[in-house]
C-alpha positions in Angstrom: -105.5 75.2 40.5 -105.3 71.6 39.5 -107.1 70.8 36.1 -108.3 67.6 34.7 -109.8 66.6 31.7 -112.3 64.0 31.5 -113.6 62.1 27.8 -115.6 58.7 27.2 -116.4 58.0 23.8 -117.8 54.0 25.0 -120.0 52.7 26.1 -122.2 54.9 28.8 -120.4 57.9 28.5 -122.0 60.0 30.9 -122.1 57.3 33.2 -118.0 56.7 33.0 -117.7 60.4 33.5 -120.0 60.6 36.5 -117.9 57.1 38.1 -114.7 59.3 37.3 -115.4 62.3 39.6 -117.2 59.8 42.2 -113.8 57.3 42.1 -111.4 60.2 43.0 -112.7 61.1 45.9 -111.9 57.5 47.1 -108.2 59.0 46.2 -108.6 62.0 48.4 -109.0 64.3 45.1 -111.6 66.5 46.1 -113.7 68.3 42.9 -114.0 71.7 43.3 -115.3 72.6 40.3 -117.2 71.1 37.0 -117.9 71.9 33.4 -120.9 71.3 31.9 -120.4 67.8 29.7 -120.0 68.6 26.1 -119.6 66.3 22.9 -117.2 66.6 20.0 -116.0 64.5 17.4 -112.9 62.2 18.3 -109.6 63.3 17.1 -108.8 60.5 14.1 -105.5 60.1 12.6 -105.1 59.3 9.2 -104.9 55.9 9.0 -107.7 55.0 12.0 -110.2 52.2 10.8 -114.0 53.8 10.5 -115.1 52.2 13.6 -113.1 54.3 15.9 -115.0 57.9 14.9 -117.2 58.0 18.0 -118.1 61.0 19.2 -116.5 62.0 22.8 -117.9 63.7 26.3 -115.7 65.9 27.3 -115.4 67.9 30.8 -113.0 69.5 32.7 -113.1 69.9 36.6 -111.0 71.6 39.3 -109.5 69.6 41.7 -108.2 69.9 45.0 -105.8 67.1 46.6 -102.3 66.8 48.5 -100.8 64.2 45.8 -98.0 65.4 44.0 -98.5 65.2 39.8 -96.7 61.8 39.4 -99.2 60.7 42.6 -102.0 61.9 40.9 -101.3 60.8 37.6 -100.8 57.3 39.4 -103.8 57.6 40.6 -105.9 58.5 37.1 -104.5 55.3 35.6 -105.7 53.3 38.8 -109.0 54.6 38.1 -108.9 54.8 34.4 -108.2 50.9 34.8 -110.7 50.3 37.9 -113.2 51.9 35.2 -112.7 49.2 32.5 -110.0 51.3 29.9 -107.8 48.7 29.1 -104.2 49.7 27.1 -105.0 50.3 23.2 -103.6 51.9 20.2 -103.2 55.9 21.2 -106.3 56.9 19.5 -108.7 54.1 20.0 -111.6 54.4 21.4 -112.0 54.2 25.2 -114.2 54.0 28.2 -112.6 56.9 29.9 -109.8 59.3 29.5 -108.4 61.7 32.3 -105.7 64.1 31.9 -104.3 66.5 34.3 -104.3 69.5 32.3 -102.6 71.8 34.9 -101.1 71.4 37.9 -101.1 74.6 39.7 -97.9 76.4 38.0 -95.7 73.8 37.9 -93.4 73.4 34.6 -92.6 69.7 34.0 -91.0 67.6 31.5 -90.4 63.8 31.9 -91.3 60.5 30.3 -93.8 59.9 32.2 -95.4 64.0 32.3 -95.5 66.8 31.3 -97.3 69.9 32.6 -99.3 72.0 31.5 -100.7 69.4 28.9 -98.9 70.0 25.9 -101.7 70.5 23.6 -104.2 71.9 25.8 -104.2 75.4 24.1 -104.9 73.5 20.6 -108.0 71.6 21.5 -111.8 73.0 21.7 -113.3 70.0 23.5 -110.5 71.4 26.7 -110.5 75.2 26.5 -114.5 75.5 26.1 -115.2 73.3 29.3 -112.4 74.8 31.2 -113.6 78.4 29.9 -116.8 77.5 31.8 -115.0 76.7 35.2 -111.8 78.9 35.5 -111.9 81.6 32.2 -109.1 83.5 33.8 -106.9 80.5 34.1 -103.7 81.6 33.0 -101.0 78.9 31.2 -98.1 79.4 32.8 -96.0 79.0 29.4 -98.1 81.1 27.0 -99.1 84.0 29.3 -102.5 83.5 28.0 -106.1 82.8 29.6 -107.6 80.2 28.9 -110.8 82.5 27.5 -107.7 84.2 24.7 -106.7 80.9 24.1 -110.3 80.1 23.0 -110.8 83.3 21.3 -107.6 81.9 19.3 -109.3 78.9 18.0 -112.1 80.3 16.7 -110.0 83.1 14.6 
């Protein structure tokens, strides 16, 4: 299973989400598979200026395509660019966000990836959308579901 997450805290966020799933199919990524759309807060590090706490939609969908995860991640910046996300500070706020989340099984390290997302199993606004879609989704590192992962958060 292929997992990507999916956030837009500007602008129309629904709409940027919507044009996210719509522009991969032009990239042969088929979507197999949706969360509902849920908001959260945006993560904020110390020193961000006030104007960056805008709430994000967040979703996570299954995908299906034959790109290999450097191909694919390629093609997210493509689109995250096609869709008006220009490059900002690391926590600013942004027209869209995807991040592959899980790439089947595949353990990866680089500069440029790494897989499973590293702090997937630390953040709500992933593991309740992806709870929706695939609960049973096991990380390949942790041994866990994505539902004990959850669980986990909320102890």
């Amino acid at each position: 299973m292929i997992l990507l997450a999916l956030g837009s805290n500007r602008g129309n966020r629904e709409e940027f989400l919507a044009q996210a799933r719509a522009v991969l199919v032009a990239y042969d990524v088929e979507v197999v598979a949706q969360s509902s759309i849920h908001e959260t807060p945006a993560l904020m590090p110390n020193d961000a200026p006030a104007d960056w706490d805008m709430p994000f939609l967040n979703q996570v969908i299954a995908v299906e395509t034959h790109l290999k995860p450097h191909e694919l991640l390629a093609c997210i910046k493509l689109i995250e660019s096609e869709l008006g996300r220009t490059p900002e500070a690391r926590w600013a706020p942004r027209e869209i966000d995807i991040d592959i989340i899980a790439y089947h099984d595949v353990l990866m390290v680089d500069e440029m990836l790494t897989l499973p997302h590293p702090h997937m199993d630390t953040r709500r606004f992933v593991l309740a959308p992806l709870c929706e879609i695939a609960p049973e989704w096991l990380h390949p590192v942790l041994g866990k579901t994505a539902r004990e992962l959850l669980a986990e958060l909320a102890a």
